[in-house]
C-alpha positions in Angstrom: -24.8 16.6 11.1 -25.4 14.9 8.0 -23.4 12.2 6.8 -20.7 13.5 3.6 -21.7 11.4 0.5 -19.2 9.3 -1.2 -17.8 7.3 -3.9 -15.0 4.8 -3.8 -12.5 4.2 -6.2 -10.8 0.8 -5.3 -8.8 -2.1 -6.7 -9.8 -4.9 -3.7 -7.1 -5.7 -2.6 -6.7 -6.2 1.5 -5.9 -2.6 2.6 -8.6 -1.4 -0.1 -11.1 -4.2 1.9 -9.8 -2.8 5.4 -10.6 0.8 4.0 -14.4 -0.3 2.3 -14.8 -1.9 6.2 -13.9 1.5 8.0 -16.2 3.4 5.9 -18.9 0.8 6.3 -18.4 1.6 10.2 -18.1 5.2 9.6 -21.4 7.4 10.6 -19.8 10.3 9.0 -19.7 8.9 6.0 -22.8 7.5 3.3 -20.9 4.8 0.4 -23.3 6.1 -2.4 -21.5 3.4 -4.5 -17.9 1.6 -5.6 -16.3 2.0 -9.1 -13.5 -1.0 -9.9 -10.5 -0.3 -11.5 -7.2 -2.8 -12.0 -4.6 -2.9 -9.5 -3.8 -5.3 -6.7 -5.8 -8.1 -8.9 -7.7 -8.1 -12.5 -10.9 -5.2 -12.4 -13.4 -8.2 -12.3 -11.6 -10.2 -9.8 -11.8 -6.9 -7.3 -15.4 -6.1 -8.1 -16.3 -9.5 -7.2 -14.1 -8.8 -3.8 -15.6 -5.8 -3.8 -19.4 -7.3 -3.7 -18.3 -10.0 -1.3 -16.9 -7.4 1.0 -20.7 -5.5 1.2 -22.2 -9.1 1.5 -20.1 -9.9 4.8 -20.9 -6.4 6.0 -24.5 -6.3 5.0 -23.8 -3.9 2.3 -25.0 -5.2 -0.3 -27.5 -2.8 -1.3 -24.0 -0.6 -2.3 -23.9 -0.3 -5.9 -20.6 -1.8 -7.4 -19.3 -1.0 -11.1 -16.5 -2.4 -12.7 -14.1 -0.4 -14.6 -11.0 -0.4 -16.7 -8.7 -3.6 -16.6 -6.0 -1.7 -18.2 -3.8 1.2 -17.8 -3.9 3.7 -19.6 -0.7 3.8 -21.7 1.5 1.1 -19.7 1.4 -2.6 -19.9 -0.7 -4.0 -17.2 0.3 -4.9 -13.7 -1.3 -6.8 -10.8 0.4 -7.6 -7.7 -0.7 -11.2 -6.5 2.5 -11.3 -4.5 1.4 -8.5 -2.1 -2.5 -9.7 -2.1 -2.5 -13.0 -3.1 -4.0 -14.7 -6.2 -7.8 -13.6 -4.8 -6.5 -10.5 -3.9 -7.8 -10.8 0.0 -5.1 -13.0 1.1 -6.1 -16.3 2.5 -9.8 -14.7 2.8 -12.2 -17.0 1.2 -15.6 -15.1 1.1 -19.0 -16.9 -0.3 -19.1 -16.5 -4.1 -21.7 -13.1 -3.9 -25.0 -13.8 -4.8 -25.3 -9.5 -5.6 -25.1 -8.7 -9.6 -22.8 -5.9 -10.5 -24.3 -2.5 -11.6 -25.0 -2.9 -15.2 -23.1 0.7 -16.0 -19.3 0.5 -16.7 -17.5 2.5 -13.6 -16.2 5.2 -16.0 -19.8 5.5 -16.8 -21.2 5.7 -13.0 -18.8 8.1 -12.3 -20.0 11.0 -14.2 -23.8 10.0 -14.0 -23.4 9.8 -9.8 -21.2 13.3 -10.0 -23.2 15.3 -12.4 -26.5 14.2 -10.6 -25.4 15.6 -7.7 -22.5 18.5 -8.6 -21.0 19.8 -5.7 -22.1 16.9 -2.9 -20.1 14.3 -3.3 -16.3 13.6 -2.2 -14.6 10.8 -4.2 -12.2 8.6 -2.8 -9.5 7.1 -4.8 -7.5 4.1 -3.6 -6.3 2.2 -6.8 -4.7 3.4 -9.8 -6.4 6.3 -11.2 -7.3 5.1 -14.7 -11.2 5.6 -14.3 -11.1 8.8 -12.9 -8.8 10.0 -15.6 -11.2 8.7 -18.6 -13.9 9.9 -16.8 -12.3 13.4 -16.6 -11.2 13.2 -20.2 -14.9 11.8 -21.7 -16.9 14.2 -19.3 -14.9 17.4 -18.4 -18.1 18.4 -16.8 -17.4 16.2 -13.8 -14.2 18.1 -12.8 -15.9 21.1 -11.1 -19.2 18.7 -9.6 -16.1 16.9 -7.7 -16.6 18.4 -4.2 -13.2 17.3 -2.7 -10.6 14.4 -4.2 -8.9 12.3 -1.7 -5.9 9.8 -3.1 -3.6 7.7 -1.5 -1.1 7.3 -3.9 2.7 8.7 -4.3 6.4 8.8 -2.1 7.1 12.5 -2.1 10.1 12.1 0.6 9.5 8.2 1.1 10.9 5.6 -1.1 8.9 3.9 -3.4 7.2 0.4 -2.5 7.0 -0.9 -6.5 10.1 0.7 -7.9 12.7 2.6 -5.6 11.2 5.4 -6.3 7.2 4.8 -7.2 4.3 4.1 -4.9 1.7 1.2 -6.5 -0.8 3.3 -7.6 0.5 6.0 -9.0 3.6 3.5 -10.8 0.8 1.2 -12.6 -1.2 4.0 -14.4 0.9 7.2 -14.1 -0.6 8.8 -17.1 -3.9 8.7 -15.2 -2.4 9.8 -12.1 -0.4 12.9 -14.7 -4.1 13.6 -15.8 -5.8 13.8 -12.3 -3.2 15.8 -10.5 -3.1 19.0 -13.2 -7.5 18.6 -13.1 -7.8 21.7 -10.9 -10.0 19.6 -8.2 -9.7 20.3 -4.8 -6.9 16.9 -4.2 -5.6 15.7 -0.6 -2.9 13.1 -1.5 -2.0 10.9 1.2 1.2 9.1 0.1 3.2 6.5 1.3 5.0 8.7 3.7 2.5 8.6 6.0 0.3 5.4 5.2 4.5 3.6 5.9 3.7 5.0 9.5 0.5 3.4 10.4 1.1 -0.6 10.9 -1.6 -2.9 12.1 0.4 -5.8 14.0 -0.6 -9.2 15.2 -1.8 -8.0 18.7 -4.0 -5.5 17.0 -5.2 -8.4 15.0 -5.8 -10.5 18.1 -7.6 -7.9 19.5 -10.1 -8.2 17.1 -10.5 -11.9 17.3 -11.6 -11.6 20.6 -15.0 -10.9 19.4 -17.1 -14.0 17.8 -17.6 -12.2 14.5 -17.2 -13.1 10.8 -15.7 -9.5 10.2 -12.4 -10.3 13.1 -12.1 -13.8 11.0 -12.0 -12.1 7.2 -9.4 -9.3 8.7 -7.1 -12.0 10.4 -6.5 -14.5 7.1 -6.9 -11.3 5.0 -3.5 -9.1 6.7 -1.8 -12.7 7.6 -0.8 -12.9 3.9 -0.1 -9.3 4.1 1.7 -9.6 6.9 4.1 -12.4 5.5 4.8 -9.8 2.7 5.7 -7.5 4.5 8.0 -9.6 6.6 9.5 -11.0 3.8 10.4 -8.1 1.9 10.4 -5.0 3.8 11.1 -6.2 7.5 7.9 -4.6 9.0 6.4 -6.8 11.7 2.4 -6.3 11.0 1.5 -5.1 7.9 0.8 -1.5 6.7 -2.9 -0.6 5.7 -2.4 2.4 3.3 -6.2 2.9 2.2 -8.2 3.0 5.0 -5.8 5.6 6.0 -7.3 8.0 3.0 -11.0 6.9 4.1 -10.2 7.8 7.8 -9.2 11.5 6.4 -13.0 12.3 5.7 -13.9 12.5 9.3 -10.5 12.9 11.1 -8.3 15.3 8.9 -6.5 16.0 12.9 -4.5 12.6 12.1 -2.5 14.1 9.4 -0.5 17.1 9.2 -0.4 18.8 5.8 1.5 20.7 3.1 0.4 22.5 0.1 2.8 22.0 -3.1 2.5 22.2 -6.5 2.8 17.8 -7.2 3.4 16.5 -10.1 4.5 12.9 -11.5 7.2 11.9 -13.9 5.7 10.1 -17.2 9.2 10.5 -19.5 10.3 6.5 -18.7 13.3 5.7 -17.1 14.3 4.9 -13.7 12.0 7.5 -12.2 8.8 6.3 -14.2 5.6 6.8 -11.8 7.9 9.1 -9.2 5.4 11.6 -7.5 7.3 14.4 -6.4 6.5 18.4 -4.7 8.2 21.2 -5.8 9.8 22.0 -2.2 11.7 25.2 -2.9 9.0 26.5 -5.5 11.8 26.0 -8.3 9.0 25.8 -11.0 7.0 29.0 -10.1 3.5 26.9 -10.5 0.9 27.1 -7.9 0.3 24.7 -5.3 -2.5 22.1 -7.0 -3.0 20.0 -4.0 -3.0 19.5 -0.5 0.2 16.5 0.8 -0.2 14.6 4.2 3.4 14.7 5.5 2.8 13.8 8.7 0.9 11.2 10.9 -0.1 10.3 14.1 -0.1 6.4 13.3 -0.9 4.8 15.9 -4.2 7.1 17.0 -4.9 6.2 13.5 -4.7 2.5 14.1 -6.4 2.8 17.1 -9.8 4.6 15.4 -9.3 1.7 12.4 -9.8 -1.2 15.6 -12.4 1.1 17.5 -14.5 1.0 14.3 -13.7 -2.7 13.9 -15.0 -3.0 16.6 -18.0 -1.8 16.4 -18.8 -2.8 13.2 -17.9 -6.7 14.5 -20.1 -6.5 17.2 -23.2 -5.4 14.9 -22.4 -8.3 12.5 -21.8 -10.8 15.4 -22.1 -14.1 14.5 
């Protein structure tokens, strides 16, 4: 079977490094190339995680395109407190010696799609702010999209930036308003699942067993994540949200899923960035995408460290 062809859409960022990892170690899967946007750090900070990342994986023949560094109509937001300064944590990777693809993201997006309508699934764990100028400068890549998956959202789950807003969708939500009414064929994998699926400190010294510089970036990476996660949500580990989405390309079984019609509230207020499914079908609109709303977490976590694994052992030391 041949491997489904990809793009990445990622603000690195440990959970987005985690999830670049597990499609690295994927089969299934063929990166075709990463587009940058801003999100967990500045959109040049995370495509030079992004490049460093391939490096340590011996990826670096990936293509990696930076992209916007702002949202779309908000004021910007990055979240060194939840990634760290770098945005890996206490991961210090060499400075990469691999020169970003000349083409702004926005750009490589609809070259990469229209080249190839219909073959490639995009995968979108940052704010959506590329995707959405892409959609609006190129209309033509909406139907040569062949399948949208996003983590991004709380439909029943509380938020994890506001008390009612998931990250992603809460820095650029005009983007994210823009992307979900497109008509592509959208998974969205919010937080009520990606809140199940916790990698904890025996997971982490499970890797470490291995003499590998892949065990090594994971460990200092999710120990700052970890302490963030201690600190303010009392979860002992640290949950890896992305890699969740990435794992959904070759194992849809983890998830259990809904069709609603989704939407996402731009009007301001105390709801700003709220992703919410129209339940009872109040509003009378077709279902537009396809919600994981349940999880089996731990077989989840269990695939991420199988493929850690594997991919550790290939880049032993």
């Amino acid at each position: 079977m041949a491997s489904r062809r990809i793009l990445i859409d990622t603000d690195p960022g440990i959970d987005d490094a985690l999830a670049i990892l597990l499609a690295l170690a994927s089969p299934e899967v063929q990166v075709e190339g990463l587009t940058v946007v801003h999100g967990n750090c500045s959109s040049w900070q995370g495509a030079q995680n992004a490049l460093a990342v391939l490096e340590l994986a011996h990826a670096a023949e990936i293509p990696v395109a930076v992209g916007c560094d702002r949202p779309l109509v908000q004021p910007s937001l990055l979240a060194p407190e939840t990634h760290g300064e770098s945005g890996l944590g206490y991961a210090r990777l060499l400075a990469p010696a691999t020169p970003l693809h000349p083409m702004h993201a926005v750009d490589f997006l609809i070259e990469r799609l229209l080249a190839a309508p219909g073959e490639i699934t995009l995968v979108c764990i940052g704010p959506l702010t590329n995707l959405a100028l892409a959609m609006r400068r190129e209309p033509r890549i909406i139907p040569a999209i062949a399948e949208l998956i996003i983590m991004g959202g709380a439909i029943r789950h509380q938020g994890n930036t506001t008390p009612l807003a998931e990250f992603n969708v809460y820095v650029d939500p005009h983007a994210a308003h823009i992307v979900y009414h497109s008509g592509v064929p959208l998974t969205l994998v919010p937080l009520d699942v990606t809140y199940q699926c916790i990698l904890t400190p025996g997971d982490v010294a499970r890797l470490l067993k291995i003499a590998s510089p892949i065990p090594r970036f994971i460990a200092d990476a999710t120990r700052f994540y970890m302490e963030f996660h201690d600190a303010y949500q009392k979860i002992e580990g640290c949950v890896i949200n992305d890699p969740l989405a990435l794992a959904l390309l070759f194992a849809p079984e983890l998830c259990v899923y809904e069709e609603h019609f989704v939407d996402v509230d731009i009007q301001g207020g105390v709801s700003m960035g709220k992703t919410f499914a129209d339940f009872y079908r109040m509003t009378g609109n077709p279902p537009n995408m396809k919600v994981a709303l349940g999880v089996r977490g731990r077989d989840f976590i269990e695939l991420f460290i199988e493929r850690m694994e594997q991919l550790s052992r290939k880049i032993a030391d």
